[in-house]
C-alpha positions in Angstrom: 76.5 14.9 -66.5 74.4 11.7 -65.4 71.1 12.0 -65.4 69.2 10.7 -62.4 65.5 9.0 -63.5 63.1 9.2 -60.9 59.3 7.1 -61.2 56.5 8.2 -58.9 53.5 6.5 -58.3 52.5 8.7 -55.2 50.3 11.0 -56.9 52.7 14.7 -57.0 50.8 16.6 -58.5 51.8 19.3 -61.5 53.6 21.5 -58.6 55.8 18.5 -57.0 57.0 17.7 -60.4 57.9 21.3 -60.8 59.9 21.0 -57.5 61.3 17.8 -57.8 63.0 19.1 -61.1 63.8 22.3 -59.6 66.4 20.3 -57.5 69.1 19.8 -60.4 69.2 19.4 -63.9 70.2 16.1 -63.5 66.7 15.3 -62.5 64.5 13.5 -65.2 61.1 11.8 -63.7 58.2 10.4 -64.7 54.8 10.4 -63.0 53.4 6.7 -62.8 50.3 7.0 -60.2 48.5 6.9 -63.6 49.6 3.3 -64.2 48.2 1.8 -61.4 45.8 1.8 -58.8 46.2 1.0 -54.7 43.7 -1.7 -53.7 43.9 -3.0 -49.4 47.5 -1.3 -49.2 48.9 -3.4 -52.4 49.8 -1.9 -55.9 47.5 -3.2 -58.7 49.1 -2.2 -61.9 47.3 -1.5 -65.0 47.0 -4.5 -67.7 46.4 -3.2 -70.9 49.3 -3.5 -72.9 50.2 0.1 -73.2 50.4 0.6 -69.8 52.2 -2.8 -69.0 54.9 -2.2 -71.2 54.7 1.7 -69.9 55.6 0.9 -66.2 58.0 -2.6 -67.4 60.2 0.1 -69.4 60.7 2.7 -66.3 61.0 0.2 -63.4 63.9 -0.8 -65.7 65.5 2.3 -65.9 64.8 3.7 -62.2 67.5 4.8 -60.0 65.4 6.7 -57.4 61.7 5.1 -56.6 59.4 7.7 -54.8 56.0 6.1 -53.4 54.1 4.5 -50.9 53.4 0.8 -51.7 56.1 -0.8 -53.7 55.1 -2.8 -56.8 55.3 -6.9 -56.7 59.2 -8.1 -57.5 60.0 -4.7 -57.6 64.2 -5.3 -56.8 64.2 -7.7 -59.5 62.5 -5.8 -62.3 64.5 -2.5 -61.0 68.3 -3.7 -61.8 69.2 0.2 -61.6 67.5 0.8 -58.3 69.5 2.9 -55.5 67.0 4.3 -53.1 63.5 4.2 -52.1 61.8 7.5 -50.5 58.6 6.3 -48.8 56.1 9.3 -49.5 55.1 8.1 -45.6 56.3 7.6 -42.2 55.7 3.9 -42.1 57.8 1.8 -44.0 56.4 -1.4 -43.4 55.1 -2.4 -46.6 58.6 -1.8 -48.2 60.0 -4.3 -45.4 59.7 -7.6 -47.8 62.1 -10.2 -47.8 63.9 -8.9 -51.3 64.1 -5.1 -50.5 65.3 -6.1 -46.8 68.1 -8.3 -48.3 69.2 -5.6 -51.1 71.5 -2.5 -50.7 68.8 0.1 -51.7 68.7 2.5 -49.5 65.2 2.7 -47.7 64.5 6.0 -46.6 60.9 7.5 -45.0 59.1 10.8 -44.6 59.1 10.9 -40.8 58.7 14.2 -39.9 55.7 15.9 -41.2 53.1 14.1 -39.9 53.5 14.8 -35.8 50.9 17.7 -35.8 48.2 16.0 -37.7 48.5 12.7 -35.7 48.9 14.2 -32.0 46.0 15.9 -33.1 43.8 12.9 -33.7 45.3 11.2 -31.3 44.2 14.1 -28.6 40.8 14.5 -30.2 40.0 10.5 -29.2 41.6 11.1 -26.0 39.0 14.1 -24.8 36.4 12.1 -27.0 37.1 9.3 -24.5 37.2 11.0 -21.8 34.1 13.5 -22.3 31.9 10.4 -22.9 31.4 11.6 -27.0 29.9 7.9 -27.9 27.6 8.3 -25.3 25.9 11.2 -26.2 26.2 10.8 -29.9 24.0 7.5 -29.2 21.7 9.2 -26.9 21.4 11.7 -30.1 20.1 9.4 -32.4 17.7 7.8 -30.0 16.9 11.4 -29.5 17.4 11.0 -26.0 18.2 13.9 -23.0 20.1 12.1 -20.7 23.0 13.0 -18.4 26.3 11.3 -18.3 29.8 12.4 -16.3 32.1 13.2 -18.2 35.6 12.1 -17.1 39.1 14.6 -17.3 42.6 14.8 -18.9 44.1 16.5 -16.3 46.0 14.9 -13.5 45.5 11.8 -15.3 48.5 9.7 -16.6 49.1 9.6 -20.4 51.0 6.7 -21.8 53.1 6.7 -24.8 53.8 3.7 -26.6 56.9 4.9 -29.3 58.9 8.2 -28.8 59.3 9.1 -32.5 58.5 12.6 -34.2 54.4 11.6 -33.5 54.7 10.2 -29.9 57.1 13.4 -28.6 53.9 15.8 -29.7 51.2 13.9 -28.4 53.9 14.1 -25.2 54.0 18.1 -25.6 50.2 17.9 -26.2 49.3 15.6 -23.0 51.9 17.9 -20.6 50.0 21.2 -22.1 46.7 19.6 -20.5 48.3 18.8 -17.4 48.7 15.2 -17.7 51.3 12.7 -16.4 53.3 11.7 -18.9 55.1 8.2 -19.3 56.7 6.5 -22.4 57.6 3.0 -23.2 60.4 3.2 -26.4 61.9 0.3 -27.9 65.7 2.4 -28.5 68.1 3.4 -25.3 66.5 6.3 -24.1 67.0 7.6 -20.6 64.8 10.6 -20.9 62.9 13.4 -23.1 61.1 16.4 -23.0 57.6 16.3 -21.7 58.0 13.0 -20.4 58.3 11.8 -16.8 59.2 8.2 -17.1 60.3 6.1 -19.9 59.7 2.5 -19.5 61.3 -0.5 -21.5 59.2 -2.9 -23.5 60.3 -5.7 -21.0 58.4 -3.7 -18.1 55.4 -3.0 -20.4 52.5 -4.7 -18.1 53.4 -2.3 -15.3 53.5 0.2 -17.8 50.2 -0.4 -19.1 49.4 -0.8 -15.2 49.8 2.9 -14.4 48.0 4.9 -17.6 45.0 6.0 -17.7 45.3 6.3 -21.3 47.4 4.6 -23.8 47.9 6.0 -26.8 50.3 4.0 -29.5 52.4 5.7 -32.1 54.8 2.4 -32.7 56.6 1.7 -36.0 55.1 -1.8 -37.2 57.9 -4.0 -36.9 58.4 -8.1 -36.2 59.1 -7.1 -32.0 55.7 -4.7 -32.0 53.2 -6.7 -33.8 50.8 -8.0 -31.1 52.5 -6.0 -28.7 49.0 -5.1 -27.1 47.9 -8.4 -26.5 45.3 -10.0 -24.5 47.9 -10.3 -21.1 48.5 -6.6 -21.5 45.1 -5.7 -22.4 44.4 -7.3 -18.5 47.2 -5.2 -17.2 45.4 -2.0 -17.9 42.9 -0.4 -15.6 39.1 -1.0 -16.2 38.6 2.8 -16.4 41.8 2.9 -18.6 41.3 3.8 -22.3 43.5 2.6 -25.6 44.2 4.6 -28.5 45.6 3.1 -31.9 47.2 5.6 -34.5 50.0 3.7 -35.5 49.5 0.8 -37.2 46.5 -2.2 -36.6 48.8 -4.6 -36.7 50.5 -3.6 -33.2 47.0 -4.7 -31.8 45.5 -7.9 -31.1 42.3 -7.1 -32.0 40.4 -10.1 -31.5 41.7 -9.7 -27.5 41.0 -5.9 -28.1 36.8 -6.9 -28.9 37.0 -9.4 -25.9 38.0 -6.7 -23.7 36.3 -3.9 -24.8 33.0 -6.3 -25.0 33.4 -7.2 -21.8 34.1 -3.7 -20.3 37.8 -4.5 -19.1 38.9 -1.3 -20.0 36.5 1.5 -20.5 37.2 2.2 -24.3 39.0 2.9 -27.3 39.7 4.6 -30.0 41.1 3.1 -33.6 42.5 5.3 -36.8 44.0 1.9 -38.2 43.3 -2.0 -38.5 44.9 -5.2 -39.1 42.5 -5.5 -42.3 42.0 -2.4 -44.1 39.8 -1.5 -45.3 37.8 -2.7 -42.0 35.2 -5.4 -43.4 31.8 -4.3 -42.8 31.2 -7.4 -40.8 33.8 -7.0 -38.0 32.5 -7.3 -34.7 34.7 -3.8 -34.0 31.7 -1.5 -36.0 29.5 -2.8 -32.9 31.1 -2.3 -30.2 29.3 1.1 -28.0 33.1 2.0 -26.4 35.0 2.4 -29.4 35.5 5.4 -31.5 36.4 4.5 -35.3 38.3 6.6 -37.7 39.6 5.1 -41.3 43.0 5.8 -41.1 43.0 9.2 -41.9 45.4 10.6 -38.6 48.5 11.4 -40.9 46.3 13.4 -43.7 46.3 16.8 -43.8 45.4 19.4 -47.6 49.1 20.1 -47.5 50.1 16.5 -47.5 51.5 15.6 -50.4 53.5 19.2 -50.9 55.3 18.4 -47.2 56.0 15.1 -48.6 57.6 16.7 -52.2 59.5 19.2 -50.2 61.2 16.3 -48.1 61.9 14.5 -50.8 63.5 17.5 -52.5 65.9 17.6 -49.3 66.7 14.3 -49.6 67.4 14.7 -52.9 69.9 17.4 -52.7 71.9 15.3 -50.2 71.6 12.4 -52.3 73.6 14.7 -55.5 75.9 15.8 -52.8 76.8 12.6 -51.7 75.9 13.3 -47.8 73.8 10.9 -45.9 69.8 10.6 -46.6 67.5 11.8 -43.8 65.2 9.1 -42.2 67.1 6.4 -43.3 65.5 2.9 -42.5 67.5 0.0 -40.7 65.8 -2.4 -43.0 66.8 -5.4 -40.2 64.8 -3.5 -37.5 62.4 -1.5 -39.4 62.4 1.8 -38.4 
């Protein structure tokens, strides 16, 4: 019976090891977060020698690659390679030119992070809306002062992406009353909780009608800058942006413009073109934005959700049925 040699560098844990070899027999892997560090979203592998020649001698061996970031040349220096399981939803730092043009199989773990997201996602939203910056400023100036605060319901709540994340900030929005509309780059015609869908063609008008925007696009070539400074001016003054997706979908240069000059009331950011955000961005110092370090998909459970995906997909990769989440590496999602 062929064995199947798995290397992790997302950190499993003593427990997802156990699990992951649970699955078959067949299963040998080695854990390899040990062997290098993440640094600004890139793998920095370890250069003592040891560890060099460590990680060399398993990339050559892998069939089955389970992490986050991939390392550099990571096609070329994996001959064996089959699949890649992204330990997260977003795939876009597997989406170089070398893994795009090879036949590994890129798969994600879409699926386990709609709760968590929605969540932080609807905590900016009544944030916004209740005028939270405000006050905490006033706090620290010890001031007593009034503000009005605005509300969620009757408002119109737009959704930019109807994945896993966007449907439950959907369910979310309808359970506080809200309008709820949706512009989705796949044919759609309609889902649950929502009351329009728009194309990303008709996105100024769709920006036009919300009262609050909240984004949970894939990065991809068609959605970076999607949110530029001709949509930012389709939106309502009193309308209010929300980013948990990815920075990148976000010109955020035309995002300070506008938010400096009061074009649309606020917004609030989980992620950023530059991570992590420089401490001189003009972003930190700016009153009507709320700033979070991309920290929307965590949740103490994490990595076992993650593990017990990856044990699915695993099954069905012995079987021979088709992976769940599989990426279309040309498209990117």
């Amino acid at each position: 019976m062929d064995s199947i040699y798995i290397v992790a560098t997302y950190p499993v844990g003593e427990e997802g090891l156990r699990k992951i070899r649970a699955v078959s027999p067949q299963i040998k892997i080695d854990d390899a977060s040990g062997l290098c560090t993440f640094v600004n979203g890139k793998v920095v592998e370890k250069q003592d020698e040891f560890s060099r020649d460590k990680f060399r001698t398993m990339l050559e061996q892998v069939e089955v690659f389970y992490g986050s970031v991939p390392p550099a040349n990571l096609i070329t220096r994996a001959p064996n390679l089959k699949w890649i399981q992204s330990a997260h939803a977003g795939v876009d730092r597997f989406l170089v030119p070398e893994i795009i043009a090879s036949s590994v199989v890129l798969t994600s773990s879409q699926g386990i992070h709609g709760i968590q997201v929605s969540e932080v996602a609807l905590e900016m939203l009544l944030m916004l809306a209740k005028k939270a910056p405000v006050f905490f400023r006033l706090k620290l100036e010890r001031k007593y002062q009034r503000a009005v605060p605005g509300i969620l319901y009757s408002r119109t709540l737009g959704i930019l992406g109807l994945g896993n994340i966007g449907r439950e900030v959907a369910r979310l929005g309808k359970a506080f009353g809200m309008r709820v509309v949706a512009l989705e780059i796949r044919e759609l015609e309609n889902a649950d909780n929502v009351d329009a869908i728009y194309s990303p063609e008709n996105i100024k008008e769709f920006l036009s009608i919300c009262d609050y925007a909240v984004i949970t696009l894939p990065l991809t070539p068609g959605t970076r800058h999607i949110i530029g400074e001709a949509e930012l001016k389709a939106m309502k003054p009193t309308a209010y942006l929300v980013n948990v997706a990815r920075g990148a979908i976000v010109d955020e240069e035309a995002l300070i413009q506008a938010l400096d000059e009061n074009r649309i009331a606020g917004a609030g950011l989980d992620v950023f073109a530059t991570e992590p955000l420089p401490p001189d961005s003009r972003l930190w110092d700016l009153p009507n934005l709320i700033i979070s370090p991309h920290i929307a998909g965590d949740r103490e459970d994490y990595a076992s959700l993650a593990v017990d995906l990856f044990c699915e997909n695993l099954k069905r990769y012995l079987q021979g049925k088709r992976l769940l989440n599989v990426i279309n590496k040309q498209a990117g999602f």
